[in-house]
N, C-alpha and C positions, 0 to 999 in steps of 0.2 A: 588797395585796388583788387588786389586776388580777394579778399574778404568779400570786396561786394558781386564778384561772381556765383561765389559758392552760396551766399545769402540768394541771389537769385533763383541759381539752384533747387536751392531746400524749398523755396517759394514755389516752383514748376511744381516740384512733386508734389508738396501739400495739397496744392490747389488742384491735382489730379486724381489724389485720392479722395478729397472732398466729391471733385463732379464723380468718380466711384463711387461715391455714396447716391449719390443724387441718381445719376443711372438706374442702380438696381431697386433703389426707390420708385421709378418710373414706371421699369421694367415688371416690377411686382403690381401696381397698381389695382390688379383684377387678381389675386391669389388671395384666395380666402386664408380669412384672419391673419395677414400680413401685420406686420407693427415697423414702421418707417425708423429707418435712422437717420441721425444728424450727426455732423461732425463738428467741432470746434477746435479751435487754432491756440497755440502756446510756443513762444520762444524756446527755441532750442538752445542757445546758451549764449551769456556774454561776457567780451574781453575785458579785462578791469586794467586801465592803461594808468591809471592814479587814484589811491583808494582814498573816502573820505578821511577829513581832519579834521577837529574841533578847533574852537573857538581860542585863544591865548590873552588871558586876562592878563597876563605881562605886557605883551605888545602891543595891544590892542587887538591884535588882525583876528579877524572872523574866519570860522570854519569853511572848507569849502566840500564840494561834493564830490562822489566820486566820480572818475571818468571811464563809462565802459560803452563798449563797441557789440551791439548784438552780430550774433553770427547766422544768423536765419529764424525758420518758422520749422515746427512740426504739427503733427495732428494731436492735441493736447485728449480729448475723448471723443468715442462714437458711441454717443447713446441712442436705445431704443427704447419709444413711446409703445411700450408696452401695454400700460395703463387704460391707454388712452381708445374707447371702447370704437370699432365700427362699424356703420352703416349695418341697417339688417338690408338682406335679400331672400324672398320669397322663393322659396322652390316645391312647397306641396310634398315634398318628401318626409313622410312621417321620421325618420329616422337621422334625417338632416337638423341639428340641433345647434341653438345659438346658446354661448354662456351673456349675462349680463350679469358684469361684477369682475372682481380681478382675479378670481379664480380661472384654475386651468382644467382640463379634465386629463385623467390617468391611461395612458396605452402601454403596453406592454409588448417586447418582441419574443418575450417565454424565458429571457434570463435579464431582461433590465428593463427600470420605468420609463418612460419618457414622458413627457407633456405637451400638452397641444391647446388651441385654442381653435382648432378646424374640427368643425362638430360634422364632418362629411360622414355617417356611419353605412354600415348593412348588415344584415345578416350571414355568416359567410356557408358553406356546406357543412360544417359542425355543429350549426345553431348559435354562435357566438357573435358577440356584436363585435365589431371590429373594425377599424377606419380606412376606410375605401382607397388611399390612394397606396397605403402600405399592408393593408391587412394586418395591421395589428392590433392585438385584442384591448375591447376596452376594460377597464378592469372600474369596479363595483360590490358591493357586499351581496349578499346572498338574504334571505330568508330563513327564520331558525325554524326548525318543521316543530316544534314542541310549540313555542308561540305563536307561529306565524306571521311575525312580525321584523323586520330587517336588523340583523346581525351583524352591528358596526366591529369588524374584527380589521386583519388584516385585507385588503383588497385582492380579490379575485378575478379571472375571467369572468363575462357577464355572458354564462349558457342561456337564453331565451327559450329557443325551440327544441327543446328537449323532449325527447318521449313522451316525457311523465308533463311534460307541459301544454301538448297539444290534444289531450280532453280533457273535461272535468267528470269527476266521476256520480255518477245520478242517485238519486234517493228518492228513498220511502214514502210515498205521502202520510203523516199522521197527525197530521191537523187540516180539519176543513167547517164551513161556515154555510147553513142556509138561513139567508135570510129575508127579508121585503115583506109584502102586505101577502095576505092570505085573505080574499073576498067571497067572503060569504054568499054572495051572489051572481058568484063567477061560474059560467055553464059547468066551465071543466073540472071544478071542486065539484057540483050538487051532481056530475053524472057516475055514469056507472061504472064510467074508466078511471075516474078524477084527473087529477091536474100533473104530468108525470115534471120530477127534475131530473135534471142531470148531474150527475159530480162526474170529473177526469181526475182519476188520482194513478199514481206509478206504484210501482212495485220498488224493490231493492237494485233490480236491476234494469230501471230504469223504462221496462215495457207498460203503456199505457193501459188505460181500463177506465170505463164509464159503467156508473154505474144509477142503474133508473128508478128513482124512488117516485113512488103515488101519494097524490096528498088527496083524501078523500074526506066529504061529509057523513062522521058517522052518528054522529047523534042530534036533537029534534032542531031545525032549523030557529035561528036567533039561538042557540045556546053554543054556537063556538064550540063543537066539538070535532073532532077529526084522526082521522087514522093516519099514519106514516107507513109504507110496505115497499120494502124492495123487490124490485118486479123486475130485474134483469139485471145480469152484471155479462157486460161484454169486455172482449181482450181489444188488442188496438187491431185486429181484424175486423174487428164486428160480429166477430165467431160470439156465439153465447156459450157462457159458461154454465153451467149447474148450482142453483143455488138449494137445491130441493132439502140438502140437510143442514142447513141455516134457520133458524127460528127466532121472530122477535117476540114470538108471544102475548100475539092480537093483542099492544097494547094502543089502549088511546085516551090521550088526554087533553083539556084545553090547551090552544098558545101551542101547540107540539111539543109539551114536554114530555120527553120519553128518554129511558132510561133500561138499554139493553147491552145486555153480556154476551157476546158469542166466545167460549171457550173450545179450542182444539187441540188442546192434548191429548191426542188417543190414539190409539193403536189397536189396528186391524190384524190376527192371526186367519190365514184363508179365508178372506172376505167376512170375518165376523167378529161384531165391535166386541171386545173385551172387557175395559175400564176403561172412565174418563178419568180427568185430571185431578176431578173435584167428586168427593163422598167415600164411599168404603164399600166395603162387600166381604160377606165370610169367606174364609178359604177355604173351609170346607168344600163347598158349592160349586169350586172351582179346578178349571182346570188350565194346563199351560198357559199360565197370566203373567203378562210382563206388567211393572206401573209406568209412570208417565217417565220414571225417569231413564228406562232400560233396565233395571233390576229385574231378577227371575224370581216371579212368588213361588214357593215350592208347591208342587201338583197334589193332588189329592190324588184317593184310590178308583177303583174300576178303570185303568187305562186299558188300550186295548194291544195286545204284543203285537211289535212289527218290528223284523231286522232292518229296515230301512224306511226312513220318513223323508218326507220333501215337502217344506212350507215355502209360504212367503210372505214375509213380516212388511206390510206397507206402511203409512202413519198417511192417517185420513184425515178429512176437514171436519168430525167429529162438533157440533155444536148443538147449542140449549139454549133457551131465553129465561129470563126473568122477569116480575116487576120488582124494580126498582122502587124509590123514594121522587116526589117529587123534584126533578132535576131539569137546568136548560142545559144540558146536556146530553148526547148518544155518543157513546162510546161503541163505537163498530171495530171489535176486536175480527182480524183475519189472521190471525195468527195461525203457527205450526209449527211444526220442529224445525229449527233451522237446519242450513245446508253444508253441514258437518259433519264428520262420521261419529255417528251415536256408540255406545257404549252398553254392550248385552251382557252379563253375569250369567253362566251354567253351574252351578252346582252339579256337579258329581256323586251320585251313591253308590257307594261302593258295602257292598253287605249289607248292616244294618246300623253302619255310624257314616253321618256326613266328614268328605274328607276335606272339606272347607271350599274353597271360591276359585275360581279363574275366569280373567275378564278376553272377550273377546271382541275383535272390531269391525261391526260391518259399515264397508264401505256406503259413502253417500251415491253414488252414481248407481246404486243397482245392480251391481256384478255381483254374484254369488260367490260362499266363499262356505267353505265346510265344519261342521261344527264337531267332535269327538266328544261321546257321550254314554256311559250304560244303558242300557235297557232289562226289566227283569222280565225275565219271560216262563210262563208256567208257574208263578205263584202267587200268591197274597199276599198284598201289600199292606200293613198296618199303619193307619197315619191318622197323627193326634191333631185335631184341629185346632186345639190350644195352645199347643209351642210350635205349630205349624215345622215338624219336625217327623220324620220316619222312626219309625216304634221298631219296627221287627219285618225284615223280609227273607222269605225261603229260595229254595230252586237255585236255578241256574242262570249265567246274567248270559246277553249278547250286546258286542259292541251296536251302536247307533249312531249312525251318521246323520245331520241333519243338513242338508244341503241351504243356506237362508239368505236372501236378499232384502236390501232394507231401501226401499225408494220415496221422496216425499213429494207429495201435492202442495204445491205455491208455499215452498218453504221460503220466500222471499219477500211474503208481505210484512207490514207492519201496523198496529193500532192506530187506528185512526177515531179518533175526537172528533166531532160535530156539535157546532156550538148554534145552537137554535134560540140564542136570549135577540138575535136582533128581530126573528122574527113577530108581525103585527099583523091583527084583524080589523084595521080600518076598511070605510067605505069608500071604493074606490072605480065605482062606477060600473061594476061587475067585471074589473080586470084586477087578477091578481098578476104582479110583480114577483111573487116571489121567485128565486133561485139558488145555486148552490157554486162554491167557487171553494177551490183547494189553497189553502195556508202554504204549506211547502209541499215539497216535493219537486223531482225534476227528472228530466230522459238525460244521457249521457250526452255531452253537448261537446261540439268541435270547436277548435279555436278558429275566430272569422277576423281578430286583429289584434295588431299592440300597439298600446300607447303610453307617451311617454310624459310623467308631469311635471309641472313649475320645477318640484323640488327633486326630481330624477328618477321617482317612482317608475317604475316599470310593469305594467298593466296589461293583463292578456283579457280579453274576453273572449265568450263562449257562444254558440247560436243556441245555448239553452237559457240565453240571458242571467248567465252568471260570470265574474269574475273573478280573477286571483291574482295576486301580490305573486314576480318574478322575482323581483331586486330592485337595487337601488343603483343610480351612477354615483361614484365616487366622485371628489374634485381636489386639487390639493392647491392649498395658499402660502404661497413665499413672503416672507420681510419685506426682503428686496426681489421684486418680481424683473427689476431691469439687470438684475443679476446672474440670472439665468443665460446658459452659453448656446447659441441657434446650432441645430444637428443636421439638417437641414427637411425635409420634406414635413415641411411647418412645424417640427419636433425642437424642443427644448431640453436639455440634462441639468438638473441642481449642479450649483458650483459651491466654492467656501464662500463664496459670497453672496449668495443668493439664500442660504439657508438649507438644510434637509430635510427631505422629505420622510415621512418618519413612518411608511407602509399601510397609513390606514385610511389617510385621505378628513377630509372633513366633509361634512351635510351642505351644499352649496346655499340653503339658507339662511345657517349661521352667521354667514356673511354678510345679509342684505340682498346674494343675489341669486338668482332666477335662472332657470332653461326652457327657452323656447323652440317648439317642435313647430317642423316645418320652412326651418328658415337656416340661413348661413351669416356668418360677424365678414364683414367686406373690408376691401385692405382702408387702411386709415390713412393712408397717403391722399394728401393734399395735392393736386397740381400747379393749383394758382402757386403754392408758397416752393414748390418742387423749381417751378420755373423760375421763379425771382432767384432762389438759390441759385443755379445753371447761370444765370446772366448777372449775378456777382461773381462768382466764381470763377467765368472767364475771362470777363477786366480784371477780376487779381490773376488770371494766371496771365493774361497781357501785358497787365504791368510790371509781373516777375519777368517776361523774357524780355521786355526795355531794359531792363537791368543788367542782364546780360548784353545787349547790343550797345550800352552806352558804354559801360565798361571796358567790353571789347574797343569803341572807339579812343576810349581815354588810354588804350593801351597800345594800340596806334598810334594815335599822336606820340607816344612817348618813344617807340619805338624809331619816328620820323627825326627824333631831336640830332641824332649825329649825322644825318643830311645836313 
């Protein structure tokens, strides 16, 4: 009798903790990426009042079974349908990401992992992507800067908006294309201005420049002949630049093939060209000559004595044309020293033996900087043009100071290639087509968004219509994914059962599955089956407390027997 109290009993609670299941099942209904539990039922133990017996080929008599007495119910497991994928929901929030597949993704609270399937992200005031309802970071690999390619290592914070990640840094134009019909019959070829193009190319640091080439008739009509001239180079002001010591060297040839060199390695001592890059010159003849590379050619004689001199070492846009070989190609060198601090050699004479070399540095910005130097003053100076070497000097020396400044004009352009094979002289009604469009190049471009892909790729772009690879999201997959122990604020910890997590994550589509931006995984609770539960659930906890009431009567009656 007391047995089947206590059975009742154990029956209430079970059947209490079951509708606690069912409850916070309900209760989660709308918590993203929710995974629903179920409980199931197991006898808690029973009384063995006669154990079985086998069979007695002696006696005949047959075995019989045991006799035992259960003593109640418990909650045998609560599993969570982990697996088991939910509903999308649309939210427009780039950063809002759904997993499909049984992967989880990786959060981190700065000293342990956790795991989630609530893809709620933001970006927090660090630049790190991080899960909205905890701020915890999401963690992902990074980018190797040598490949630029993602560096599956251990997992990291995912820094997004980083410094160095919100511009892209701009380039050089050195490739560009003119091409289309060129008509013979076209007003603007046969006049006196001809047909002008346009190219926009950038510099290194990314400021813009157009520049306006003439495409004119220069020889007898029907023989397809014509001239190429650049007839303006503007900045991105529209300011005109100087192209006056630029030279292509009146060439012209059918089809525009032309084939010009602008070299500008030179170097201006107080306004006056010294040596180009390219050819030779006696040194005799010469005097205070640097070459292109900053080396000091030693001077010749007749200098004039001064205890103090004051230059200024500029580097000019120095250039010369050539013809070329037939070519579809122009090479439009704009070259110049770049924007580095150069490197000046002074020789020292001291008497009438050189005392060897010392290098001096003058700065790129044009701030002056002082030079220490002899001078001979009151004698004749002997110098063999041959070993470009001092023979014999007399007199007395004074120091000389030379005060120098080194500053460059558009040391930030770069070669640019013009590739003229698309150009054609069809008949084309007397309109020509043609024009000119730059290959690369670009201005310094800001970031206007990120996005995020299938495979977790993380993507900024630029409003200079360029892009760059951020990182990757990580993801990590368990054996047993229902093994995992709930932390609570939709977070998950590896248990022994569930397997470990082994810090690096895997590629989410190793697995078959996918991430969707834009959207959230919706709780997987069922209500139809939520309810049918709740109303089994009741009749059995109903029929446990008849158990009780009956019992309690059959214990009354028994109680009534010595009346």
């Amino acid at each position: 009798m007391m047995r089947s109290l206590y059975s009742g009993v154990a029956g209430l609670k079970t059947h209490q903790t079951r509708m606690d299941v069912i409850g916070n099942n309900i209760a989660n209904v709308n918590t993203t990426a929710y995974k629903s539990s179920s409980m199931t039922f197991s006898e808690l133990m029973s009384q063995t009042t006669q154990k079985a017996s086998g069979a007695n080929a002696t006696t005949g008599v047959g075995g019989t079974n045991a006799k035992q007495i259960g003593l109640g119910v418990k909650a045998g497991a609560i599993n969570t349908a982990i697996t088991t994928q939910g509903s999308a929901q649309s939210t427009g929030n780039p950063f809002d990401i759904m997993i499909t597949g049984d992967n989880f993704f990786v959060v981190s609270n700065g000293s342990e992992n956790f795991f989630t399937r609530d893809g709620s992200f933001y970006v927090d005031g660090a630049g790190n992507l991080a899960m909205t309802s905890t701020g915890y970071n999401v963690m992902g690999w990074g980018v190797d800067k040598t490949t630029g390619n993602i560096k599956q290592d251990t997992v990291t914070a995912l820094r997004i908006m980083s410094t160095a990640n919100m511009t892209y840094p701009p380039e050089a134009t050195t490739q560009a294309n003119i091409s289309g019909i060129l008509d013979e019959n076209d007003k603007d070829v046969t006049s006196a201005n001809g047909k002008t193009v346009n190219l926009n190319f950038f510099d290194a640091r990314g400021y813009s420049y157009t520049a306006k080439f003439t495409f004119k008739q220069s020889g007898e009509p029907n023989t397809n002949v014509y001239s190429m001239e650049l007839t303006k180079l503007l900045d991105s002001t529209g300011a005109e630049i100087d192209i006056s010591a630029l030279d292509f060297g009146n060439r012209t040839q059918q089809k525009m093939e032309t084939k010009v060199t602008l070299n500008t390695d030179a170097y201006k001592w107080d306004g006056t060209m010294l040596k180009t890059k390219d050819g030779t010159k006696d040194i005799a003849d010469l005097t205070k000559i640097f070459n292109a590379d900053g080396s000091l050619i030693d001077t010749s004689n007749n200098a004039t004595a001064a205890k103090e001199q004051q230059e200024a070492l500029d580097a000019i846009a120095a250039a010369y044309g050539y013809e070329g070989s037939t070519n579809e190609f122009l090479n439009l060198y704009i070259t110049s020293p770049t924007d580095t601090t150069q490197q000046l050699t002074m020789q020292q004479l001291l008497g009438n033996m050189r005392s060897g070399t010392g290098d001096q540095l003058l700065p790129a910005d044009g701030s002056a900087i002082t030079m220490e130097g002899r001078y001979f003053e009151g004698t004749t100076v002997v110098f063999n043009k041959d070993t470009a070497k001092l023979e014999s000097v007399g007199g007395s020396t004074t120091n000389l100071g030379i005060n120098a400044a080194f500053s460059q004009l558009g040391g930030n352009f770069s070669d640019i290639t013009i590739d003229l094979s698309e150009c054609t002289n069809y008949d084309n009604k007397g309109t020509s087509t043609i024009g000119a469009t730059s290959g690369d190049g670009r201005r310094l471009g800001d970031m206007i968004g990120v996005s995020i892909q299938k495979d977790g790729m993380i993507y900024a772009s630029y409003d200079n219509g360029m892009t760059k690879l951020l990182g990757q999201i990580a993801t990590a997959a368990f054996a047993n994914a229902s093994g995992l122990e709930k932390e609570g604020d939709n977070l998950y910890s590896a248990t022994l059962n569930s397997g470990e997590f082994d810090g690096i994550g895997v590629d989410i589509t190793a697995g078959g599955g996918y991430m969707s931006t834009g959207q959230l995984e919706m709780s997987n609770v069922d209500l139809s089956s939520e309810f049918t539960e709740m109303i089994t659930t009741q009749r059995g906890f109903q029929a446990n407390s008849r158990i009780i009431t009956v019992s309690d009567t059959l214990l009354e009656e028994l109680t009534n027997l010595k009346r």
